[in-house]
DRENPA-248792 format. One line per 2 residues: for each residue x, y negated, z negated of C-alpha. Coordinates in Angstrom, 3 decimals, always signed. Each point is the difference from the previous one (the first is absolute). Example, Ala and Ser with C-alpha at 12.3 -4.5 7.8 and 13.67 -1.06 7.14 Angstrom:
BEGIN
+12.300/+4.500/-7.800 | +1.370/-3.440/+0.660
//
This chain:
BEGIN
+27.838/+22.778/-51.662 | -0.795/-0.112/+3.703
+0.788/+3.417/+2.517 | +2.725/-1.006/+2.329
-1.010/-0.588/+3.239 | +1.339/+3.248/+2.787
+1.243/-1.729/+3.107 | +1.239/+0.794/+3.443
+3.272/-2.107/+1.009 | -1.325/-1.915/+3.576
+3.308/-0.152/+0.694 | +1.434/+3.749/-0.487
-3.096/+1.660/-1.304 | +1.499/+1.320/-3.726
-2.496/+0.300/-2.354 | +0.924/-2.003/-2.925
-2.437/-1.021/-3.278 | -0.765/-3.621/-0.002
-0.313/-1.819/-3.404 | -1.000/-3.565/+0.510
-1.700/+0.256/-3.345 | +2.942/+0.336/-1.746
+2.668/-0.895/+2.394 | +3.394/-0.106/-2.330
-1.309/+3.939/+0.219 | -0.548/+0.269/+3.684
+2.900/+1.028/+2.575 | +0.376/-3.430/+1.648
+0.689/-2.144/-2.828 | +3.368/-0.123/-0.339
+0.507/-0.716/+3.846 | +0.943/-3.667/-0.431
-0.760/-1.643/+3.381 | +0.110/-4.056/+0.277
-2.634/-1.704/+1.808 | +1.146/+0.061/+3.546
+0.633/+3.421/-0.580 | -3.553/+0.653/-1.082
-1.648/-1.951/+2.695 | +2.347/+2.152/+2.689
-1.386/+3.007/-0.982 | -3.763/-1.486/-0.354
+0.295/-1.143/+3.153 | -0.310/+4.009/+1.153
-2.002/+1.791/-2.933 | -2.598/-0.778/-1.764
+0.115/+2.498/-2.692 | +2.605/+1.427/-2.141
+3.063/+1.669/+0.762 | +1.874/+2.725/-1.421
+3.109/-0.850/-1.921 | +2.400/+1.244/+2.303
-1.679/-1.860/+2.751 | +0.097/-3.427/-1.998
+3.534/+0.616/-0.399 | +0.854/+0.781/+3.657
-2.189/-3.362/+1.392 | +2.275/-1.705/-2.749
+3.140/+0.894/+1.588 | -1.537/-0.444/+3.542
-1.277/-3.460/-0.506 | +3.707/-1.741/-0.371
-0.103/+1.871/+3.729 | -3.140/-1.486/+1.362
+0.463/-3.554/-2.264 | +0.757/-2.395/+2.825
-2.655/+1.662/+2.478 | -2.633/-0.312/-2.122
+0.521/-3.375/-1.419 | -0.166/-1.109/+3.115
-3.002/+1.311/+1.147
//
């Protein structure tokens, strides 16, 4: 079994523990984002995000939809 990973949010700098290794056990995984919605926030990080962050980029992207698909 692999140590998880300690990160620092880019976004809101919480420390969270990162476990790409075995992701159904990491923080992020059950943050269900569709494709647009993954390329959105991609667009602006290019590391992980804290849960709470995910969630909150989420929300914001029905916001920012039509501006960035027509970028």
């Amino acid at each position: 079994m692999c140590t998880p990973e300690k990160k620092t949010c880019p976004r809101c700098s919480a420390s969270f523990e990162c476990k790409a290794d075995t992701i159904t056990e990491c923080q992020c995984y059950h943050v269900q984002l569709n494709s647009e919605e993954r390329m959105f926030i991609e667009e602006c990080y290019d590391d992980c995000l804290c849960k709470n962050c995910l969630l909150e980029l989420k929300s914001r992207y029905l916001v920012f939809k039509d501006k960035y698909l027509w970028k």
